[in-house]
NUTI-904463 format. One record per residue: residue in three letters; x, y, z of N, C-alpha, C, O in turn. Coordinates in steps of 0.1 Angstrom, whole numbers, plus 5000, padded with zeros to 4 digits. Atoms other than C-alpha are relative to their C-alpha. Layout:
ALAXYZXYZXYZXYZ/...
! end
This chain:
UNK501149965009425117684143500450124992501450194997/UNK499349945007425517914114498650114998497550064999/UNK500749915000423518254108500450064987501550094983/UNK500049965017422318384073500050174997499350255003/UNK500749885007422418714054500050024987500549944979/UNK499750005016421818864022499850104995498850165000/UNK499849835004422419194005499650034980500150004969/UNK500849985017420519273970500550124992499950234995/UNK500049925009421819483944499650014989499849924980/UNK500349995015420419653915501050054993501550164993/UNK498949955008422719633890499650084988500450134981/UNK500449955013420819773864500050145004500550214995/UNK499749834994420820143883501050005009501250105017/UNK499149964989423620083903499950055017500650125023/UNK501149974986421620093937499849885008499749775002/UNK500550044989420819913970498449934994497850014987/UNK501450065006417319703961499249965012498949855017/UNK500950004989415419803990498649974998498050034989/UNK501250035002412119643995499549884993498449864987/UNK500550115011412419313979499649885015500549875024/UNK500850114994410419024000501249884997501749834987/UNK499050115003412718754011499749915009499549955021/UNK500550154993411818364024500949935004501449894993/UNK499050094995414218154041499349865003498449875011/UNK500350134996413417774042501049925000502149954994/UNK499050104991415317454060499949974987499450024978/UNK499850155003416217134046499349954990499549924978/UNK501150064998413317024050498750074989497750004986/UNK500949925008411417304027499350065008498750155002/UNK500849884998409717474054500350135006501350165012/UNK499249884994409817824062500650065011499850115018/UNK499249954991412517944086499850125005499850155017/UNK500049884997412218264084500050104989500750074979/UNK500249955011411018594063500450135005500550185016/UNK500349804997411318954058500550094987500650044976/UNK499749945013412419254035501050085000501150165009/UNK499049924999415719404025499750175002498950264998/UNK499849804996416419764039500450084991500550054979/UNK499349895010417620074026501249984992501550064983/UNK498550025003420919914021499949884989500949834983/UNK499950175006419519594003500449865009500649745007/UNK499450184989420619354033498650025010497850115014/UNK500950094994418419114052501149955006502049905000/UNK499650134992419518944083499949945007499950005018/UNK500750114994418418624097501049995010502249995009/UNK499450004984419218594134499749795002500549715006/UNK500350195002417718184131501249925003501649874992/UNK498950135006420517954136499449884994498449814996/UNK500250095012420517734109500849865003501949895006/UNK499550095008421617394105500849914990500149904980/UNK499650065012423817184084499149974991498049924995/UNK500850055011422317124050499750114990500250224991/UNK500749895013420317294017499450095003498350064999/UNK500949895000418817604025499850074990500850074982/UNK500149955010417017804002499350175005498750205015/UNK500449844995416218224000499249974984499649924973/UNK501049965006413318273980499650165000499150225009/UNK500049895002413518623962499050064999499250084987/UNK501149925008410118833955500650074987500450194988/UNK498949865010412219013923498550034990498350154988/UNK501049945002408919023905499050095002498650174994/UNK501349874991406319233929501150124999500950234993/UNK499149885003409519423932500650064992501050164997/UNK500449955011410219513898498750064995498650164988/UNK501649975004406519543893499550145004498850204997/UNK500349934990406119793922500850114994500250224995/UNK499549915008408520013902499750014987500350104981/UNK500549935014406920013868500949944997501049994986/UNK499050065012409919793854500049854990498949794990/UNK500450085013410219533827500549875008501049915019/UNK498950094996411919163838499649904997498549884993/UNK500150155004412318833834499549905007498949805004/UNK500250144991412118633866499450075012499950165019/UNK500549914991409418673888500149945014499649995023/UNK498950064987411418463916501250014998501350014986/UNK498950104997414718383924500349925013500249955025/UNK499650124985415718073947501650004997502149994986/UNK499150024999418918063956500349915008500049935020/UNK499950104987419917743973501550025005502350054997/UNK498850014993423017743996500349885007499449815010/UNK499350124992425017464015500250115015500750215014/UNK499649954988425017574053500949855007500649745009/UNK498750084990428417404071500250055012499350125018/UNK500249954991429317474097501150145006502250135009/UNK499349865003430717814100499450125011498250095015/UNK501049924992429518104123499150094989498050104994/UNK500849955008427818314091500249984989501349934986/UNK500150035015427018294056499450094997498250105001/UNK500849915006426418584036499849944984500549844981/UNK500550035009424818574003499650134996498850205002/UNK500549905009424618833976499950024985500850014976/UNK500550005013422618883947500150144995500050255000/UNK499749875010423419123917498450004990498249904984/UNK501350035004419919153903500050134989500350254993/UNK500649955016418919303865498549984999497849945008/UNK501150025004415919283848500049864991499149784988/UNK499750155013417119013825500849855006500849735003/UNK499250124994419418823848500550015013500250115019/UNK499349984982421118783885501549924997501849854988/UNK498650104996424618653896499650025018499250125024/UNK499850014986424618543931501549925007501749815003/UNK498750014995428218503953499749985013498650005017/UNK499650044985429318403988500450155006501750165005/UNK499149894996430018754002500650005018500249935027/UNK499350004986432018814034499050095009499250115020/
! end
């Protein structure tokens, strides 16, 4: 079984993006498991996962909002392939206007 994380940065200030609301769901679509990046921007799900599509469901709206800032997208989903591996990180570079999300080690 394989175990998820995910580390959020704001690229627009160059900063950790503490306090963004994050949803983990299976396969299947239902929720696995939730919670909110730390001081550091990482979230990590202890859950073993599964082979298959999982998806992380971003709050990046409330949390833009919650700072008074401007943005575009008041989610992001990111879906992933879980194989079978012992962990899978996942990190997003988050803007106001746009994200890139990578496989991080």
């Amino acid at each position: 079984m394989t175990t998820l994380s995910t580390h959020v940065l704001d690229a627009g200030l160059g900063a950790p993006a503490a306090g963004v609301a994050v949803t983990l769901s299976g396969p299947d679509g239902h929720r696995v498991a939730g919670g909110t990046t730390d001081a550091d921007g990482r979230l990590r799900f202890e859950e073993p996962l599964s082979p298959g599509t999982h998806r992380l469901l971003l709050e990046t709206g409330a949390w833009f909002d919650a700072a008074g800032r401007d943005h575009l997208h008041p989610e992001v989903v990111v879906a992933v392939t879980v194989a079978d591996r012992p962990h899978l990180h996942v990190a997003l570079l988050l803007g106001p206007w746009s994200y890139t999300t990578y496989r991080g080690s």
